[in-house]
C-alpha positions in Angstrom: 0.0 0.0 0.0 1.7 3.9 -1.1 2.1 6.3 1.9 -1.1 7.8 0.1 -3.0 5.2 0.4 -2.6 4.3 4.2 -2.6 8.1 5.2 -6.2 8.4 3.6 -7.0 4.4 5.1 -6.1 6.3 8.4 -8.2 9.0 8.1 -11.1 7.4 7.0 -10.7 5.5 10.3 -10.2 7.6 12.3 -12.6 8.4 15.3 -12.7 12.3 14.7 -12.8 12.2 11.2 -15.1 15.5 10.5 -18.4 13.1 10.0 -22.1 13.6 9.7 -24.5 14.3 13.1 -27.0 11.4 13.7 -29.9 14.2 12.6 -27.9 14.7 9.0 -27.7 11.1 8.4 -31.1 10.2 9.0 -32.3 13.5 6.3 -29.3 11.7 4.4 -31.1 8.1 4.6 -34.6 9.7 4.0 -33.2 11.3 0.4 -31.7 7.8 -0.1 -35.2 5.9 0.4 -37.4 5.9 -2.3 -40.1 4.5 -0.4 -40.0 7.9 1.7 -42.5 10.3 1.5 -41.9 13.8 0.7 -43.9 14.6 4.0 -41.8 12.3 6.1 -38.5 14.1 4.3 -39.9 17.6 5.4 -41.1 16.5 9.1 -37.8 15.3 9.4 -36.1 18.6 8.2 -38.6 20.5 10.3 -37.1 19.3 13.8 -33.8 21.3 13.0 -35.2 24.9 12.4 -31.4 25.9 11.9 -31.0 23.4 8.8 -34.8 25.0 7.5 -33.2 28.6 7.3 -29.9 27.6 5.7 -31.8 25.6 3.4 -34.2 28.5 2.2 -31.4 30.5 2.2 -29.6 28.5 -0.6 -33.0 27.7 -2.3 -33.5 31.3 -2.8 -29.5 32.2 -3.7 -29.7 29.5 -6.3 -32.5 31.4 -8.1 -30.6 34.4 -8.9 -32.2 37.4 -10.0 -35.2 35.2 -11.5 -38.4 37.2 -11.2 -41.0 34.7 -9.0 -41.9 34.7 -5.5 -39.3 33.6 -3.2 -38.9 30.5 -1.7 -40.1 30.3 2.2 -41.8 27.2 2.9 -39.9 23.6 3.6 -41.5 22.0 0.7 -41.1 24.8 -1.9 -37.1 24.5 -0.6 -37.1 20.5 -0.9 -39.1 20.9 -4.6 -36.4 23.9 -5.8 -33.2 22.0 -4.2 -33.7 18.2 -4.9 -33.3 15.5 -3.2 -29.6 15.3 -4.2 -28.9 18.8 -3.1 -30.9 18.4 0.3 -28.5 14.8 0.9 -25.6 16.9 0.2 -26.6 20.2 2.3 -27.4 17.9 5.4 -24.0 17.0 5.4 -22.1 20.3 4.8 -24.1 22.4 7.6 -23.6 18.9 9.9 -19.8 18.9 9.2 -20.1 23.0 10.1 -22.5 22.4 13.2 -19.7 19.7 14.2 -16.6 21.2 13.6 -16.4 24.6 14.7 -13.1 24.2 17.2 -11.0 22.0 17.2 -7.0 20.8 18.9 -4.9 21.5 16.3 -2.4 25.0 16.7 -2.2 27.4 13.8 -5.1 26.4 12.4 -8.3 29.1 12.9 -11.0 27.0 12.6 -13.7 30.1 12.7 -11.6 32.0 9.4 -12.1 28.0 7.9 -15.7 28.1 8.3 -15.9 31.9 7.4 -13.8 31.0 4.1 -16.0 28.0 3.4 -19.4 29.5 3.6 -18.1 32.3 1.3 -16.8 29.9 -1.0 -20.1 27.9 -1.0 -21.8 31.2 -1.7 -19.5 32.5 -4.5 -19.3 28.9 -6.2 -22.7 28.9 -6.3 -23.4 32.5 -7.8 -20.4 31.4 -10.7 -22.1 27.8 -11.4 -25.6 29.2 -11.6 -24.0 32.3 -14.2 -22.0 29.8 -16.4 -24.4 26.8 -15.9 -22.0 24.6 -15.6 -23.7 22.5 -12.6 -27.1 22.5 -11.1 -26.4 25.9 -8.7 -28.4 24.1 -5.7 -26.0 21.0 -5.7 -23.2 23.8 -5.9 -23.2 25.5 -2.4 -22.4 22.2 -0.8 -19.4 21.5 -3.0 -17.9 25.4 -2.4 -18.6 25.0 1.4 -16.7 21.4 1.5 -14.0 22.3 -1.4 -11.5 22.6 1.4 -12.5 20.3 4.1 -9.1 18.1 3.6 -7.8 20.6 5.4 -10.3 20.3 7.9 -9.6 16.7 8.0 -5.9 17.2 8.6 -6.3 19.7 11.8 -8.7 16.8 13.4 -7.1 14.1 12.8 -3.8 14.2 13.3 -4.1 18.1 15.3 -0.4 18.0 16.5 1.7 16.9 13.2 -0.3 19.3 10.9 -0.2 22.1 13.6 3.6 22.0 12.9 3.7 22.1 9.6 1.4 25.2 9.4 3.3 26.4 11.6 7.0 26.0 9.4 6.8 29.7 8.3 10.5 29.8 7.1 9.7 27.1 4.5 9.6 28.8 0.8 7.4 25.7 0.3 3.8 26.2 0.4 1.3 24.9 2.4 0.5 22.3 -0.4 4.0 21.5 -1.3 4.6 21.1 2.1 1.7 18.7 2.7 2.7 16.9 -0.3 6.5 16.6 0.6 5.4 15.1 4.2 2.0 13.0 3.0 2.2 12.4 -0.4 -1.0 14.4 -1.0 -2.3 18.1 -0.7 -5.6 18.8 1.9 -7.5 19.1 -2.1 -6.9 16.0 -3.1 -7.8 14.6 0.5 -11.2 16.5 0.0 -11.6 15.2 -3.1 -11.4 11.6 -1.6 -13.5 12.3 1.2 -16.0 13.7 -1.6 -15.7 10.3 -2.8 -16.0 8.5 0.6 -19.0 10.5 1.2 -20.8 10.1 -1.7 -20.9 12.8 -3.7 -20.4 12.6 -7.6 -17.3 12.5 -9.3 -17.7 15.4 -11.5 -17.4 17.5 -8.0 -14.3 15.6 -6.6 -12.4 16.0 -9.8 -12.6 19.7 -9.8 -11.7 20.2 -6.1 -8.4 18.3 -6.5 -7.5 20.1 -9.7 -8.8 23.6 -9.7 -5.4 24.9 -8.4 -3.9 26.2 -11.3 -0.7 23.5 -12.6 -3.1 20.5 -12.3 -6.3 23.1 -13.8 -4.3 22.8 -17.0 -4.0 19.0 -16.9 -8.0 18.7 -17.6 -9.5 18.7 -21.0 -10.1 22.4 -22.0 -13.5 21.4 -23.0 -14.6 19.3 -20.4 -17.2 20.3 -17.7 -14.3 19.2 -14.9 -12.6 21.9 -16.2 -15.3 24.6 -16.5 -16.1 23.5 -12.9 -12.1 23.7 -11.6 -12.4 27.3 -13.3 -15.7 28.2 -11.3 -14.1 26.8 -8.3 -10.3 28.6 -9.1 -13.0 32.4 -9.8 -14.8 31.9 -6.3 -11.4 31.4 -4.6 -9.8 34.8 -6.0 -13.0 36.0 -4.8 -12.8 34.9 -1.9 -9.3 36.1 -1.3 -10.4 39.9 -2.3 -13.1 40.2 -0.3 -11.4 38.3 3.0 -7.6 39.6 2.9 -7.3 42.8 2.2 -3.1 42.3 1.6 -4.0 40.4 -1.4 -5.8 43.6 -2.9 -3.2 43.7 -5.7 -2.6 44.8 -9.6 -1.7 41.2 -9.4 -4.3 39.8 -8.0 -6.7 42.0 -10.1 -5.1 40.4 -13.1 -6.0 37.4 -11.5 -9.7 37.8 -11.3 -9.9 38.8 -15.0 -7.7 36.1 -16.4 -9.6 33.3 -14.7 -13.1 35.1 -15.6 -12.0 34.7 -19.0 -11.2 31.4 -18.9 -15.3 31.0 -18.4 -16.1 33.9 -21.2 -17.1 36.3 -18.3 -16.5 40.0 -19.2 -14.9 42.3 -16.3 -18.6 44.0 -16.1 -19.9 40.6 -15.3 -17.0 39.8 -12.8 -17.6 43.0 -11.1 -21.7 42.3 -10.9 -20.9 38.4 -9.4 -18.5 39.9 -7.1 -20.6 42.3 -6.1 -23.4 39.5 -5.7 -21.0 37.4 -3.7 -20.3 39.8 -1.0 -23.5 41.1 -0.6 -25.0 37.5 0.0 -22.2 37.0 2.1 -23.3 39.3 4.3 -26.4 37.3 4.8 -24.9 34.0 4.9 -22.6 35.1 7.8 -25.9 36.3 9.9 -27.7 33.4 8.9 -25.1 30.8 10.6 -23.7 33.6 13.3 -20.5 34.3 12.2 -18.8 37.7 12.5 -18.8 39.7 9.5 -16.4 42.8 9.0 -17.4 45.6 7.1 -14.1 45.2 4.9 -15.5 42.0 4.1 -16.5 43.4 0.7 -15.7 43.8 -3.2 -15.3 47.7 -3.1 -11.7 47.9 -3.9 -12.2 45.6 -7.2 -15.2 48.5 -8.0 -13.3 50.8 -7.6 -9.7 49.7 -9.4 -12.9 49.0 -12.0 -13.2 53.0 -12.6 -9.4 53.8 -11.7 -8.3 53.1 -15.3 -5.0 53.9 -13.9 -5.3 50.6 -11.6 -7.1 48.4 -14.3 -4.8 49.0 -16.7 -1.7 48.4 -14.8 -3.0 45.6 -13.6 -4.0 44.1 -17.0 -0.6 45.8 -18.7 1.6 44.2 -15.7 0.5 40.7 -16.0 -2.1 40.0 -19.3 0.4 41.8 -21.4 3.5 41.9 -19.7 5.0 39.1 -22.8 2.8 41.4 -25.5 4.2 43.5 -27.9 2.5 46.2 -29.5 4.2 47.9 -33.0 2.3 50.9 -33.3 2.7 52.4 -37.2 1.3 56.0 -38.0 3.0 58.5 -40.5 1.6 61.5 -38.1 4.4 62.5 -35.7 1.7 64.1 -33.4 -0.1 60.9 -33.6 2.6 58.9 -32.6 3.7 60.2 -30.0 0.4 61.0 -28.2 -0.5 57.1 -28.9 3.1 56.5 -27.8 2.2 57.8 -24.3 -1.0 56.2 -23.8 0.4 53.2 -24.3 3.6 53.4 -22.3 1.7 54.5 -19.6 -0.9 51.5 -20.0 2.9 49.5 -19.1 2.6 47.7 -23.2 6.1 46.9 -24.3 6.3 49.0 -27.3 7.9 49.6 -31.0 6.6 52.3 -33.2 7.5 52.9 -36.8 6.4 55.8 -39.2 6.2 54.0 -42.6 4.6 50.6 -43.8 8.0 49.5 -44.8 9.9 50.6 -41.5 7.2 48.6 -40.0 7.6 45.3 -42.2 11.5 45.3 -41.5 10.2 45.8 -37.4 8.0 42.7 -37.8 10.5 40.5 -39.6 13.1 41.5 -36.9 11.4 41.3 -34.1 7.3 39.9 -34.8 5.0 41.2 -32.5 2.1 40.2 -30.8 -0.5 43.1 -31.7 -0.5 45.5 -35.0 -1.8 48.9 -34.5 -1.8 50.5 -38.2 -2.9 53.8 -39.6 -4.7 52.9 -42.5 -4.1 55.8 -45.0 0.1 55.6 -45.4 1.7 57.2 -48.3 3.5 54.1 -50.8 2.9 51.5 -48.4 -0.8 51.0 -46.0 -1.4 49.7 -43.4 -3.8 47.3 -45.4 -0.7 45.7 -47.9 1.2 46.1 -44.7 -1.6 43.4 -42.7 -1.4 41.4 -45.8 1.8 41.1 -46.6 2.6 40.0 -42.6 -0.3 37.5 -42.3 2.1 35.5 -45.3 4.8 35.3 -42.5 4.9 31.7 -40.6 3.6 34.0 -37.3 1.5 35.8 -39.3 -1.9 33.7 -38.7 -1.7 34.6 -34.7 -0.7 38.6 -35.6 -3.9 40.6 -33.6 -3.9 43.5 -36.2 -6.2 46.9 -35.3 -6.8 49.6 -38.2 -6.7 53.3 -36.8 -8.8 54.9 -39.7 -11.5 57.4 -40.6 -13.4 55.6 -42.8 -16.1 54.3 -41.5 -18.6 53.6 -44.1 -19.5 49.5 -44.8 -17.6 48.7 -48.4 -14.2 50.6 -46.7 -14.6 48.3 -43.6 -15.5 45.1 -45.2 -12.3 46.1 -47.4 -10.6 45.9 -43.9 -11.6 43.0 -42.4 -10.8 41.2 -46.1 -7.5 42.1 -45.7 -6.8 40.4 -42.5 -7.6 43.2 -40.1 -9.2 41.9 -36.9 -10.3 45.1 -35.8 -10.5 48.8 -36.1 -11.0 52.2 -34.2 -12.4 55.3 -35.8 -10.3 58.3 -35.4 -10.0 60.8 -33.3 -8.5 57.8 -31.1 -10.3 57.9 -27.6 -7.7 56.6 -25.4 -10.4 54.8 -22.8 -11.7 52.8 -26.8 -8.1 51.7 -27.5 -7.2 50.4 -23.9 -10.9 48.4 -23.8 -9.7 47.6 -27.5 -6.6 46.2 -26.9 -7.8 44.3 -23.8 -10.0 42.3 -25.7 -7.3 41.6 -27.9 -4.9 40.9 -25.2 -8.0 38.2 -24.1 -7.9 36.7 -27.2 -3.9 36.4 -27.4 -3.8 35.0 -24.1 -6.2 32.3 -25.2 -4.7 31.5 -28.3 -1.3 31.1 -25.8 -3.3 28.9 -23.7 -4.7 27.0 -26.4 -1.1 26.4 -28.0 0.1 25.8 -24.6 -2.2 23.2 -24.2 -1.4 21.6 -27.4 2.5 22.1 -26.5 1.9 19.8 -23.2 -0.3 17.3 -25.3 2.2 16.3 -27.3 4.7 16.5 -25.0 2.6 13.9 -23.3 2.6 12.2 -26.2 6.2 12.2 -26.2 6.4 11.5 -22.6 3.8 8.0 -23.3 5.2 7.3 -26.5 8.9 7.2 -24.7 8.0 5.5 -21.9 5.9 2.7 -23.8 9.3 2.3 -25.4 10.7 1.6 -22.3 8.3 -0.4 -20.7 8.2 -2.4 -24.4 12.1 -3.4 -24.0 11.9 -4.1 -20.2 9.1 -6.2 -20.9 11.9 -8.2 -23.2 14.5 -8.1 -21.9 16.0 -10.0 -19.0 16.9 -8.0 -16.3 19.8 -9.8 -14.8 21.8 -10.6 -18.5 20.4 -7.8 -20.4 19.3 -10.5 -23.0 16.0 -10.3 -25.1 14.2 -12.6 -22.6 11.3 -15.7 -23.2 8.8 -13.5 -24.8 10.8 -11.8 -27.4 12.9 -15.0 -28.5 8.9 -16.8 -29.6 8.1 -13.8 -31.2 11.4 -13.2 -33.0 11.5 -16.9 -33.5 8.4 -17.0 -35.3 9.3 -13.9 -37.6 12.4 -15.9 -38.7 10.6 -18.8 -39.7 7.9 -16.6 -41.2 11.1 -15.3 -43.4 12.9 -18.4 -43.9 10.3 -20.2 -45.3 9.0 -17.4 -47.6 12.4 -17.2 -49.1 13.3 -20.9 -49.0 16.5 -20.3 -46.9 17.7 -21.7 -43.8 17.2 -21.1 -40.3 19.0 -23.0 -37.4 18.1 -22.5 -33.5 20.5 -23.1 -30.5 19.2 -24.5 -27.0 22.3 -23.8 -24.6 22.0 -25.1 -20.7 24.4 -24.2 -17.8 26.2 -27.7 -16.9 26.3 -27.6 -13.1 24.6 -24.8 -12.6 22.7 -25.7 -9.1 26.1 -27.2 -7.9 27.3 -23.7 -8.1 24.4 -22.3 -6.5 24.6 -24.1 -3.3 28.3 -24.0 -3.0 28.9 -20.2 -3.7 24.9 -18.7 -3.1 22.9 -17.8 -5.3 25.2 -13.7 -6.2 27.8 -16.3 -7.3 25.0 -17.4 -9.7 23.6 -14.5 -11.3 27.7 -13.6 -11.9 27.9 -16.8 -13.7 24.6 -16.4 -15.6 26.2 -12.9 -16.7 29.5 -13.7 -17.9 27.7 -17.0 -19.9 26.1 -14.6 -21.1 28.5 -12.0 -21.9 30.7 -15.1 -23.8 27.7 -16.2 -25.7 27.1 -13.0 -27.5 30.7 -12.5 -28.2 31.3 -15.7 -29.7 28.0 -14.9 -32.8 27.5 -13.2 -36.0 25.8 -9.5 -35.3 22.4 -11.0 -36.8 22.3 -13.6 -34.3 20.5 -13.4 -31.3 21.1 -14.8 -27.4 18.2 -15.1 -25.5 17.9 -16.3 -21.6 14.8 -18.0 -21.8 14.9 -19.9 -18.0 16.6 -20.2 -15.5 20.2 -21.4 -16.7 19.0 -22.0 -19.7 19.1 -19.8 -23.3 18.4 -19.7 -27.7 20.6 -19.0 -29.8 18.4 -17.9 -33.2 20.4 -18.3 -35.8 18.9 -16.5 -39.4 19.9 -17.8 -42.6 22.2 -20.5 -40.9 22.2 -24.1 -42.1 22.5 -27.2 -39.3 26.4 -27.6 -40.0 27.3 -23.7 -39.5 25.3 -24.1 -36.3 26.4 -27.1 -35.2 30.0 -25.4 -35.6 29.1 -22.1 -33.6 27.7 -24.3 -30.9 30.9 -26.0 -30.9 32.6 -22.7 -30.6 30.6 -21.6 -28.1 31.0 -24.5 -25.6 35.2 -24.2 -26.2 34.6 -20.4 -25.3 33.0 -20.9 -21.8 35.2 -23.9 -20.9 37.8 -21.2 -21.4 36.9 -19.0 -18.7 37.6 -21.9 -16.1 34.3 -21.4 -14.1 34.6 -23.6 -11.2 31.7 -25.8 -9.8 33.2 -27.4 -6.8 35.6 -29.9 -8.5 34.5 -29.8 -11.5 34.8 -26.9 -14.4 31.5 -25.1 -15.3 30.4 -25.6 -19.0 27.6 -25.9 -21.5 25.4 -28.2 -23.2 23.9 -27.4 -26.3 21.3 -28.9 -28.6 21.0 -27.9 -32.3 18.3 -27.4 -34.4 17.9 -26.5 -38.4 15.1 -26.1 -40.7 14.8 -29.1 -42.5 11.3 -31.0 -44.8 10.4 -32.8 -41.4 10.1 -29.6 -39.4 6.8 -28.4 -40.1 6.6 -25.3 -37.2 8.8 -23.3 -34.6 7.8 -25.1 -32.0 8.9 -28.5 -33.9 12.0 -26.7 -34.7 12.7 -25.7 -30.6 11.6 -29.7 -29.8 14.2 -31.5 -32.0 17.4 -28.6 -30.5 15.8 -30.1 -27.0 16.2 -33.3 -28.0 19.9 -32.9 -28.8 20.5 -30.9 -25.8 19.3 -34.1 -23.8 20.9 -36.2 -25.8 24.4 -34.0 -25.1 23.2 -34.0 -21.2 23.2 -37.9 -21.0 26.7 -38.7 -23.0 28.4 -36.8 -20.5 27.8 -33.0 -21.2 30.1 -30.4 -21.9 29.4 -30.9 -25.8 27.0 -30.3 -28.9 24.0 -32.1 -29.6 22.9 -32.1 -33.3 21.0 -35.1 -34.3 18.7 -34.1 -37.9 16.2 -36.4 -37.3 13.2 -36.6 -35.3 13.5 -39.8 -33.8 
């Protein structure tokens, strides 16, 4: 069993393991039942009037901004959640209700629980906006995402007290965990997902959503969308929980993952807005203290500080981006020059069509931004004649022009222009512009990323099936082909020989006193033996001839396009060449016995041919050993 593998056997053990209260288990069992009436499910629910609220309260969350009554009954909440999400809900608040303190050091359980509900909520909000999972079923997952950690502070409070407590490691908290348990605390909750029930499609997103093992899923899959959703409520979480972490950085954060699910900033800053304000509720709905910098104001306002947004996009979305800006204006250049210096774009600028071309060839950028009217050379031949280089298919190309009328833009967007902006530039347009273009950069990136790491998977597999293919031929203590490849290669040279009518001879070689030596020397001695046998047997063949240890002591010699008297002759050889080497076996000198075989009109198969070499090893074996069997007839 791996060090995994019995760390999660002891925790799903272990006495106080975070587990279901007797009241969750029997709402749990009553979901299960399908003999249970909905009456008996909501009688059963009504006994904890704590449960009823929390349940309304998601009921309700889940519906969004939908425009019917809300829900405030027990059976409206059952009918809107399903049974599923009520079996799952039961559990979460019963693992909160349960676990609210705990032993271990260094690990605050209230700013777990705090965390948790925010994440249910945020999740949630996301899943029900992307529809990416039933948003009912959704609170539940957000709310247990991380209860591996959980898991870790009660069951084992003292060893995972110490490692949260190892500040001075530049490891973190998951490396660590990894590094000392073979596992993160996500991957735990994904297997106590698992343990507990809950659907596959959930666990898989918990363990992965980080961001090195987010890019491991399927782009496409709904794991991923999910690990996304779950990676957005996290950054989230973090902005509106830890004020530190209210960077540029962390900004650029929020809108790179929000792309990843096709959600505009707008969007981002009307969930995040969403998120804390429900949070708020949330945390007087299960009495837990609420801050008033609990909130998403600072994302608002870095929203309407272009300033901030733009540094944060410029520093991180296009901090690899380069922009080659081409007007023939000099006022125009360097006004655009400044607005996008300041917006923190790595930046070349050219005044000609041809100055530009030379730029591109040199050094190829990442975004065009053309004048379109140039004297001898536009910014239209310029687009085309650069969407002909090898890079030129993933050049984002923007037209700065005046023309504005259909035929002149369709013109534009024939050429290869992927977008334009009417003049007088607005410098507010051109940032928004280019930060949709950065968007669609960065996914390209990704998307070619994701291709890089596929085939070098592919690579990876195709290398290591390689490698497993040979070990699974080759004999590990001689470095002979082993059993398995000597049938196969056998057969392909009888497959040959016969379609070509020419011979084929086959060697059966054994180890004379072979066990003597292994009781009087052990059994290293042995495998010594076995490798210099070996060593001699290869040395003393043609380079198309093959050794094979197929046994114990035992090995082929496959001889192609050999007839039975140049075998019988190598076999010969071969027997004078390890009597040579004066291997003792107590007081007698190691040596072979070999048997030969060649194809001849009473052979009719392999196998036939391997019987008769058998037969004249034997037949060497009883007249004394030390020699060369080679007999042509069957009897």
């Amino acid at each position: 069993m791996s060090e995994s593998s019995q760390l999660l056997h002891r925790l799903f053990a272990a006495q106080n393991l975070p587990s279901p209260s007797a009241a969750a288990l029997k709402i749990i069992r009553l979901t299960q039942d399908e003999n249970s009436s909905l009456a008996s499910l909501e009688k059963c629910i009504r006994t904890d009037p704590a449960f009823v609220a929390r349940l309304i309260q998601v009921a309700n969350a889940g519906r969004g901004n939908q425009i019917t009554r809300p829900v405030v009954a027990i059976k409206d909440a059952i009918l809107v959640l399903g049974l599923p999400a009520i079996r799952n809900l039961a559990l979460g608040f019963s693992l909160f209700d349960g676990n609210k303190t705990g032993q271990c050091r260094h690990f605050d359980f209230e700013q777990y629980w705090i965390r948790a509900v925010l994440l249910g909520n945020a999740f949630q909000i996301i899943v029900r906006e992307t529809r990416s999972a039933p948003p009912e079923e959704a609170f539940c997952v957000g709310l247990l995402a991380n209860i591996g950690s959980l898991a870790l502070a009660s069951v084992f409070p003292e060893a995972y007290g110490r490692l949260l407590e190892d500040q001075s490691s530049p490891l973190s908290v998951e490396e660590r965990e990894i590094q000392a348990l073979g596992l993160d605390h996500w991957e735990i909750g994904a297997e106590l997902f698992r343990h507990w029930g809950l659907p596959d499609v959930y666990a898989q997103p918990v363990a992965k959503h980080q961001n090195k093992s987010l890019e491991r899923l399927p782009i496409d899959s709904r794991s991923y969308r999910l690990g996304c959703a779950l990676a957005l409520a996290q950054t989230i979480a973090d902005l509106i929980l830890q004020t530190q972490l209210r960077t540029p950085e962390k900004l650029s954060e929020l809108h790179r993952i929000g792309a990843r699910l096709s959600l505009e900033s707008e969007k981002l800053l009307e969930l995040g807005q969403e998120i804390a304000a429900t949070f708020k509720s949330w945390t007087q709905v299960l009495s837990l203290p609420w801050l008033s910098q609990m909130d998403f104001s600072w994302v608002q306002e870095a929203a309407h500080d272009n300033t901030v947004l733009t540094t944060a996009v410029a520093d991180n979305k296009s901090q690899a981006l380069r922009i080659l800006l081409v007007d023939d204006e000099v006022s125009v250049r360097q006004y655009l020059t400044q607005v996008l210096a300041e917006a923190g774009y790595r930046l070349s600028v050219a005044s000609s069509g041809s100055e530009a071309l030379e730029m591109a060839k040199a050094t190829p950028p990442d975004i065009l931004v053309t004048d379109w009217i140039m004297p001898e050379f536009d910014g239209l031949q310029l687009i085309r004649v650069l969407r002909q280089e090898p890079w030129g298919d993933n050049l984002y190309t923007l037209v700065l022009t005046a023309i504005t009328d259909e035929e002149g833009l369709i013109e534009a967007f024939d050429a290869g222009a992927d977008d334009y902006i009417s003049k007088p530039i607005k410098p507010r347009v051109l940032l928004a512009r280019l930060q949709a273009a950065t968007r669609v950069i960065r996914l390209q990136k990704e998307t070619e990323r994701h291709f890089q790491e596929m085939r070098d998977i592919a690579t990876e597999l195709s290398v290591s099936n390689k490698r497993l293919h040979e070990l699974s031929i080759t004999d590990v203590l001689t470095g002979c082909p082993n059993r398995r490849y000597a049938l196969e290669r056998l057969q392909q040279e009888w497959a040959l020989a016969s379609r070509h009518t020419r011979p084929l001879a086959c060697l059966v070689v054994d180890v004379d006193w072979f066990k003597q030596i292994n009781d009087l020397y052990g059994h290293e001695h042995g495998d010594e033996v076995l490798k210099s046998i070996a060593n001699t047997l290869r040395s003393g063949i043609r380079t198309e001839d093959v050794v094979c240890r197929v046994g114990g002591d035992e090995f082929w010699v496959i001889c192609p396009n050999t007839n039975h008297e140049a075998a019988t002759r190598c076999a010969e050889r071969l027997c004078e060449m390890v009597r040579q080497l004066g291997i003792k076996a107590g007081d007698k000198l190691c040596s072979i016995s070999v048997g030969v075989a060649a194809i001849d009109k009473e052979l009719s198969s392999p196998s036939a041919l391997l019987d008769q070499a058998d037969r004249n090893l034997y037949s060497a074996k009883r007249n004394g050993r030390a020699q060369v069997g080679s007999r042509t007839t069957l009897s």
